[in-house]
C-alpha positions in Angstrom: 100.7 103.7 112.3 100.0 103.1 116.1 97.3 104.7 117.5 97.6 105.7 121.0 94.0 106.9 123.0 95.7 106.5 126.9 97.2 110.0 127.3 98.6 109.2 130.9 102.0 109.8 131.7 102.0 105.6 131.8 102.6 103.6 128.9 99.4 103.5 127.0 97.4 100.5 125.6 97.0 100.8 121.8 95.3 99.9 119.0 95.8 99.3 115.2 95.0 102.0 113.1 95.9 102.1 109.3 98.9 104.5 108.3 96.2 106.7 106.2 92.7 106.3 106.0 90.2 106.3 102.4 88.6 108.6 101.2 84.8 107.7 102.1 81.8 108.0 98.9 78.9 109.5 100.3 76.2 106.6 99.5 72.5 106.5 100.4 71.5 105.2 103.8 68.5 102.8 102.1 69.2 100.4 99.5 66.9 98.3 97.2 67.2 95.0 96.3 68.0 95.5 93.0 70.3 98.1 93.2 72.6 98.2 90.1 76.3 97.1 90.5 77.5 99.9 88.5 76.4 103.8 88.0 76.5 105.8 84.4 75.5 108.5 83.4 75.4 108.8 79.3 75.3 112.5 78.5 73.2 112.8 74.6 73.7 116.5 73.6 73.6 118.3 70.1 77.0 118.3 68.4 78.3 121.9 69.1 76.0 122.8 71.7 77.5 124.5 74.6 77.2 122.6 77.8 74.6 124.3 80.4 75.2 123.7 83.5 72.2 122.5 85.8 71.4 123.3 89.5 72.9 120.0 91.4 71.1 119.0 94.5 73.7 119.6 97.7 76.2 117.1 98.7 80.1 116.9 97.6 79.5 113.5 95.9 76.8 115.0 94.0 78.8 117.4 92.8 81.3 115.3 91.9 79.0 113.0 89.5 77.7 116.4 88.1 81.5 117.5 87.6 81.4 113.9 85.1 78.7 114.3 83.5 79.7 117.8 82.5 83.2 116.5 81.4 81.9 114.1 79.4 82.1 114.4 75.4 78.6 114.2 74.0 77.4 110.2 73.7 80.2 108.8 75.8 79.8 106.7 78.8 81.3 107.5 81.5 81.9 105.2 85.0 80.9 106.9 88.1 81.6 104.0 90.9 80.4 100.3 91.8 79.0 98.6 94.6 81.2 96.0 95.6 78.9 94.8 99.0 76.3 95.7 101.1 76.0 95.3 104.5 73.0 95.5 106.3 71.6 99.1 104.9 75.2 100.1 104.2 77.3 99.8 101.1 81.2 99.3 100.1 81.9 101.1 97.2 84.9 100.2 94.1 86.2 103.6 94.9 86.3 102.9 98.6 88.1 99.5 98.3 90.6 100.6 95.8 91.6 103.0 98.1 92.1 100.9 101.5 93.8 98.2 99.3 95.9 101.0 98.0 96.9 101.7 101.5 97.5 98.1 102.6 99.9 97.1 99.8 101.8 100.5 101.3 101.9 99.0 105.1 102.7 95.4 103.2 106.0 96.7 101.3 106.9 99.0 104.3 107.1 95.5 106.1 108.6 94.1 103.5 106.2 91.6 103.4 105.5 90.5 100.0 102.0 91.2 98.4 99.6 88.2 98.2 97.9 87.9 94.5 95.4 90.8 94.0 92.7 89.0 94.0 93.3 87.4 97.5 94.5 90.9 98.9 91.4 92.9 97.7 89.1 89.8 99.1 90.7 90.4 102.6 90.3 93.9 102.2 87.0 93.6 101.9 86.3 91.5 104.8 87.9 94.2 106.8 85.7 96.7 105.3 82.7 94.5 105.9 83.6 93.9 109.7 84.2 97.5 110.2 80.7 98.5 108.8 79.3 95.9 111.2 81.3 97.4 114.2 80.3 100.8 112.8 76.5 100.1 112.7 76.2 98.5 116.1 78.0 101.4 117.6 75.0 103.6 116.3 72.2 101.1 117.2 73.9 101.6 120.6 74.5 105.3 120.8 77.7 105.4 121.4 78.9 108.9 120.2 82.7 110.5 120.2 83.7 113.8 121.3 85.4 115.5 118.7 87.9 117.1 121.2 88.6 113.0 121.4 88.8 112.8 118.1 91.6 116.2 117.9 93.5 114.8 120.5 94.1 111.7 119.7 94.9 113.3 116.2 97.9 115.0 117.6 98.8 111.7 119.4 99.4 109.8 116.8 101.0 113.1 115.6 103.7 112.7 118.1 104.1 109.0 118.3 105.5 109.2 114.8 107.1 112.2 115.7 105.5 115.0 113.1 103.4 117.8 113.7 99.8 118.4 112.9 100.9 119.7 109.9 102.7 117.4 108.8 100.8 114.5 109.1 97.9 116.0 106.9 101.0 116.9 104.6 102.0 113.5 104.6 98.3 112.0 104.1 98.1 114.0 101.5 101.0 112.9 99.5 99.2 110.1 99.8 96.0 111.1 98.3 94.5 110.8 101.5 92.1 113.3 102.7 92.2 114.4 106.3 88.6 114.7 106.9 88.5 111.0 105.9 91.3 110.4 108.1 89.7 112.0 110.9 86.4 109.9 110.2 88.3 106.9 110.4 90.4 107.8 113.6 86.8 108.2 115.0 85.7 105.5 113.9 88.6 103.3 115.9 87.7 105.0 118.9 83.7 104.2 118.7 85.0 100.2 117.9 87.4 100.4 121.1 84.8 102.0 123.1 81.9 99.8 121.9 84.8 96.7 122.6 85.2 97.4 125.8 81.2 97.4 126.5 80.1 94.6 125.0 83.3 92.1 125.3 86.0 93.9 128.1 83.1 94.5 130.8 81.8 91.3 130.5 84.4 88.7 130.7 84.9 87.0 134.1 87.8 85.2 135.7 86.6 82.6 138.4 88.8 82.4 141.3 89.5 78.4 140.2 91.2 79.7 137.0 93.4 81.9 139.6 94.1 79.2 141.7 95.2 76.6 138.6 97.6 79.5 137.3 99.2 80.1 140.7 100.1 76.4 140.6 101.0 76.4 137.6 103.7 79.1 138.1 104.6 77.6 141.2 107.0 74.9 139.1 108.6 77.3 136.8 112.6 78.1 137.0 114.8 80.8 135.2 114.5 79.3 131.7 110.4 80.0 131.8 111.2 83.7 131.4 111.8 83.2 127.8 109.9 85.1 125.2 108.4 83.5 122.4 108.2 85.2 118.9 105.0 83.2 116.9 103.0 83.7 113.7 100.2 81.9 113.0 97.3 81.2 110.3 93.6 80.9 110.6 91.9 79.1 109.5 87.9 79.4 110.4 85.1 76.3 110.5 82.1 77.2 108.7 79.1 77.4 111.0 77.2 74.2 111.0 79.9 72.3 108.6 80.0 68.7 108.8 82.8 66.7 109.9 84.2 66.4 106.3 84.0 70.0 105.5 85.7 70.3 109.0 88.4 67.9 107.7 88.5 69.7 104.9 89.8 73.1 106.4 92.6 70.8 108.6 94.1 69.7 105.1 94.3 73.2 103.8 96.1 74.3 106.8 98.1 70.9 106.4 99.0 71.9 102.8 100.1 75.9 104.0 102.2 74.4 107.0 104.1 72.0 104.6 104.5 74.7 102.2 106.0 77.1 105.4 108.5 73.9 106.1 109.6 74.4 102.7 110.6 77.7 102.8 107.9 79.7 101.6 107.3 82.3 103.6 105.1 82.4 106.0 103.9 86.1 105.9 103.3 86.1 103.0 101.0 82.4 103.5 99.2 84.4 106.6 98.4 87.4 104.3 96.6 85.4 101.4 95.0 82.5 103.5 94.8 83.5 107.0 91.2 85.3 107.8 92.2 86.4 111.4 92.2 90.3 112.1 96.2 90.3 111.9 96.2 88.4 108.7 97.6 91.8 106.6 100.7 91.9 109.3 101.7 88.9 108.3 100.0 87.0 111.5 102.8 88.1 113.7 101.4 88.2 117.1 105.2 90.0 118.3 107.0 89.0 121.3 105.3 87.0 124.4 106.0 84.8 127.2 104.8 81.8 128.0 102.1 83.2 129.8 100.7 85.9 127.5 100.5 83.0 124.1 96.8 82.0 124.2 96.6 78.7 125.4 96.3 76.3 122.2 99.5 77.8 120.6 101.4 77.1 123.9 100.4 73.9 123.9 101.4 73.9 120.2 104.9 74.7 120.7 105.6 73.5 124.4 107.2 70.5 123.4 109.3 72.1 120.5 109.5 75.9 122.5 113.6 75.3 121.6 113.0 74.8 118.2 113.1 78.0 116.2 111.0 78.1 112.6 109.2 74.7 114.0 106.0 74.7 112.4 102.8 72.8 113.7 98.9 72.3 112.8 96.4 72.6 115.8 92.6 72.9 116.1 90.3 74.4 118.5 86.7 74.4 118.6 85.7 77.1 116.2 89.2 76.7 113.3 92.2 75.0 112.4 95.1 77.4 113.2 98.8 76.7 111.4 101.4 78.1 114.2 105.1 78.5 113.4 107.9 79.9 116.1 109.5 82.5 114.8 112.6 82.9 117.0 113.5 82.9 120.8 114.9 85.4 123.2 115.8 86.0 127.0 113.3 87.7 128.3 112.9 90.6 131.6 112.0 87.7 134.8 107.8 87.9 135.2 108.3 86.3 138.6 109.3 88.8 141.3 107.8 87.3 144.2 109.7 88.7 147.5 111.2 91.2 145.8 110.8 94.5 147.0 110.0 97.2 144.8 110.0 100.9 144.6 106.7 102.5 144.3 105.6 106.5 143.8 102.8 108.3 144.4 102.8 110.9 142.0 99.8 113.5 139.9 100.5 115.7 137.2 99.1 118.2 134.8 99.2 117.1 131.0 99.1 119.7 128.5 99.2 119.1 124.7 101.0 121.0 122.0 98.8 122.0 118.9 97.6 124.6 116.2 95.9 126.6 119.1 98.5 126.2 121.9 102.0 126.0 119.7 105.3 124.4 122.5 106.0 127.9 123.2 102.9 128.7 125.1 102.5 125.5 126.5 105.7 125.7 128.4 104.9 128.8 129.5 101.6 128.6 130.9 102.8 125.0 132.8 106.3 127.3 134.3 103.3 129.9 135.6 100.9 127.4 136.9 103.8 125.9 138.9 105.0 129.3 139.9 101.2 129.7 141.1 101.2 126.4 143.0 104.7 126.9 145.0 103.6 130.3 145.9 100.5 129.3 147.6 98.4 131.1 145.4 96.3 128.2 144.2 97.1 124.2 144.5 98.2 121.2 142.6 94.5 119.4 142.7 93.0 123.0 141.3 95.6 124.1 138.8 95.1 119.9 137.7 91.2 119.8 137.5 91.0 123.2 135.4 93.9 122.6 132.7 95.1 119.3 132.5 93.5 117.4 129.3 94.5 113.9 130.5 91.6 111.7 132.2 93.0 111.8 135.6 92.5 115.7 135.5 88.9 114.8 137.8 90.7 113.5 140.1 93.2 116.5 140.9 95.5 115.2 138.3 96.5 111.8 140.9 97.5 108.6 138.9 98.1 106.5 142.4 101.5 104.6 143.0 103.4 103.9 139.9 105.7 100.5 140.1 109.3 101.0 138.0 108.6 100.4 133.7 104.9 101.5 134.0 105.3 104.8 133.0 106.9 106.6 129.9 111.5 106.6 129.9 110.9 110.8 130.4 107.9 111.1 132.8 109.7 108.0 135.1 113.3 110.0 135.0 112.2 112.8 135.5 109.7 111.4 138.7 112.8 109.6 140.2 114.7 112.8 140.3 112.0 114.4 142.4 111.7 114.3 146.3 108.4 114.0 148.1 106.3 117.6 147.6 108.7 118.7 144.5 107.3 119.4 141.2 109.5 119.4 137.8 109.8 121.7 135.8 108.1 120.8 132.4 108.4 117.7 131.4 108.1 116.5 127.6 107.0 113.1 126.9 105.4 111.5 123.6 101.8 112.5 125.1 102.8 116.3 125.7 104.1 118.4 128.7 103.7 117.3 132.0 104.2 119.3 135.4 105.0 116.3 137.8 104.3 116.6 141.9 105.9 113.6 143.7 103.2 113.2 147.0 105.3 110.0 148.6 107.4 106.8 148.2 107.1 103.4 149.5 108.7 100.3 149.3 105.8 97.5 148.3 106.6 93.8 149.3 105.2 91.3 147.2 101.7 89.7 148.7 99.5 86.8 148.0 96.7 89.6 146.8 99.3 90.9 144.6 100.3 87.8 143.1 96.9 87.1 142.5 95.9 90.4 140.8 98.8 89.7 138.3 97.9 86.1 137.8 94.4 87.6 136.7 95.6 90.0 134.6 97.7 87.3 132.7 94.3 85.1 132.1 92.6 88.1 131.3 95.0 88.9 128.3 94.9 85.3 127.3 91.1 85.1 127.0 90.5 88.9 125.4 92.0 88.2 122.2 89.6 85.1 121.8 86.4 86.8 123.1 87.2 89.8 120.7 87.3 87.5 117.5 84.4 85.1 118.9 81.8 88.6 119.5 82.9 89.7 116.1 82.7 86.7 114.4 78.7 86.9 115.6 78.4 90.1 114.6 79.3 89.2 111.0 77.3 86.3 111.1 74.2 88.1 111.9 74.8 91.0 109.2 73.3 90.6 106.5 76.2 90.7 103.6 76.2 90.9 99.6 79.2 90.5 98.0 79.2 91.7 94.6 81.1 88.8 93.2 81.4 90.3 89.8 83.1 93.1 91.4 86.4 90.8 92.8 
């Protein structure tokens, strides 16, 4: 499942969310030491005697171990649930990875990728678990809090994308076994990690001017062909902090011995799932389609020589891993280079209004026909109507979203946009983020500029250097966490 947070009428950047989340254990915040692997609870009572309940202390999980112990014939022993890690002052509970790994084998066959050995599928389970407790914890140690409106809309979001209702999504979860409370924890949960991303890696990385300058030449000697789009998977394959050269060495053969093994047929998604420790490992390391441009440097270089050449598989290294890179397939792809070619641009605003459990289709259409009604009889104005009931983020500023170039918006908010002349507004407009009510304010006809080429030429480096600043900041973050893994427990 895709989760979508931008709720603009332009197309929104995303981020991975699973199709369900797990049910969450309520575990204590302090740990000792020594803390036992495994709870029991061994229940001696009379023969015959009648079971007496006891006053339980508050708390659904305390409950629920009461509920056992109460179910459980007189002398039996009865399992309860495990640690399977700690993590700092947190823990992973058996319950809680059975569960996620329950839902990744789902996402896996929906693929049709073919499960890795359990073993190897519940140890990368567990390192996602482990990375999203440290992600977790430093969002705390930071404050960073999330509305629960947030959390609600972006509910009904994904909602849409997979185009269901409120309703049904929780029915769905819960065919599922999933709960929707533990759902909505985790969706929150995304949103602190993107919001603590983008503080801690997004703000801070920097293009120098140089960089821009070497990419414009660069681009400067490409022709038609360079437009292609590149389909790549890939494997990584981490260096252990502080090996040695032959441990090093060591991690280059393995990822010699998983390329020769995707030469031979074997597939690779299947490889990637098992070995491959980067954050897409469980998709089966496909990094989609990209161009030239948008493939982080070291697998360009990879395949540049071979970029014609489709299953060609390849070992390279960079400073921190070894990373096995195969090309998947090839197609023609829309031309990146428009330089002096005039486009189109609008000026448009809008008002975004969302359907849900408290404002069902039917009322949302209705109160956007009256606000427009309102608006074209002079009775209030776009900016006003905008600021006071649109639930999209440009809302504080009157509901404008500047000049929108052709493909940057949704297919519905852009047709219907184009339709409109300069001071018309649509009727309502349904799009996969909700109903709009769309004012055109102008046109103009942009001609490409040095500036312009040089704010897309940034923007290119800037994708190629996030991915690797993302893994790098939360490859530290693991590092300096402290982690128990429970290895009787995998």
């Amino acid at each position: 499942m895709t989760t979508t947070i931008d709720r603009t009428g332009r197309r929104p950047a995303t981020v991975v969310c699973l199709a369900a989340a797990c049910a969450m254990l309520a575990c204590g915040q302090a740990l000792a030491a020594d803390a036992p692997n495994t709870v029991r609870e061994q229940v001696q009572m009379p023969a015959g005697a009648p079971a007496q309940p006891a006053a339980q202390p508050a708390g659904s999980a305390a409950q629920g171990a009461a509920a056992d112990v109460q179910n459980t014939a007189p002398g039996e022993m009865r399992f309860i649930d495990r640690i399977v890690a700690v993590v700092n002052n947190d823990v992973i509970t058996e319950y809680e990875l059975q569960n996620r790994v329950r839902q990744v084998a789902i996402n896996l066959r929906q693929q049709n990728i073919e499960l890795p050995p359990m073993p190897e599928l519940r140890r990368q389970v567990l390192e996602r678990l482990i990375m999203e407790k440290c992600l977790d914890q430093r969002s705390r140690e930071l404050g960073i809090r999330v509305d629960e409106r947030m959390v609600t809309a972006s509910i009904e979001q994904i909602a849409r994308n997979n185009k269901l209702t409120v309703d049904e999504l929780r029915a769905r979860l819960a065919a599922d076994d999933v709960s929707f409370a533990a759902f909505r924890s985790q969706v929150r949960d995304e949103i602190a990690a993107q919001r603590l991303r983008e503080r801690e890696v997004d703000s801070k990385l920097t293009i120098p001017e140089s960089e821009v300058d070497a990419y414009l030449a660069e681009q400067a000697g490409f022709t038609s062909g360079d437009t292609q789009e590149y389909r790549v998977q890939h494997i990584l394959l981490p260096i252990p902090t502080g090996a040695s050269d032959r441990e090093a060495e060591d991690v280059g053969d393995e990822a010699e011995r998983l390329a020769d093994a995707a030469r031979d047929g074997e597939d690779f998604a299947k490889l990637a799932a098992a070995n491959s420790k980067a954050p897409d490992a469980l998709s089966g390391g496909d990094l989609g389609w990209m161009d030239a441009g948008k493939l982080p440097s070291i697998f360009w270089k990879a395949i540049e020589q071979h970029r014609s050449e489709r299953g060609f598989v390849t070992v390279a290294r960079s400073s921190g891993a070894w990373h096995v890179i195969k090309l998947v397939d090839i197609r023609d792809g829309v031309k990146a280079k428009l330089a002096g070619a005039p486009v189109e641009q609008t000026h448009v605003r809008h008002i975004l209004m969302f359907v849900s459990d408290l404002t069902p289709e039917a009322e949302v259409v209705s109160r956007l026909n009256d606000i427009k009604r309102r608006i074209e009889s002079g009775e209030t104005d776009f900016a006003t109507m905008a600021r006071l009931t649109s639930v999209d983020n440009s809302a504080t500023r009157g509901g404008d979203i500047g000049w929108v170039s052709p493909g940057e918006a949704s297919p519905e908010f852009e047709a219907a946009m184009n339709s409109l002349q300069p001071g018309q507004i649509s009727e309502p407009v349904r799009s996969q983020f909700g109903y709009h009510l769309i004012e055109v304010l102008e046109r103009r006809t942009a001609q490409a500029s040095a500036e312009r080429s040089r704010l897309a030429a940034r923007m290119a480096l800037r994708e190629k250097k996030l991915a690797e600043a993302v893994y790098n900041w939360q490859r530290e973050l693991r590092d300096r966490a402290f982690v128990e893994i429970r290895r009787d427990a995998l």
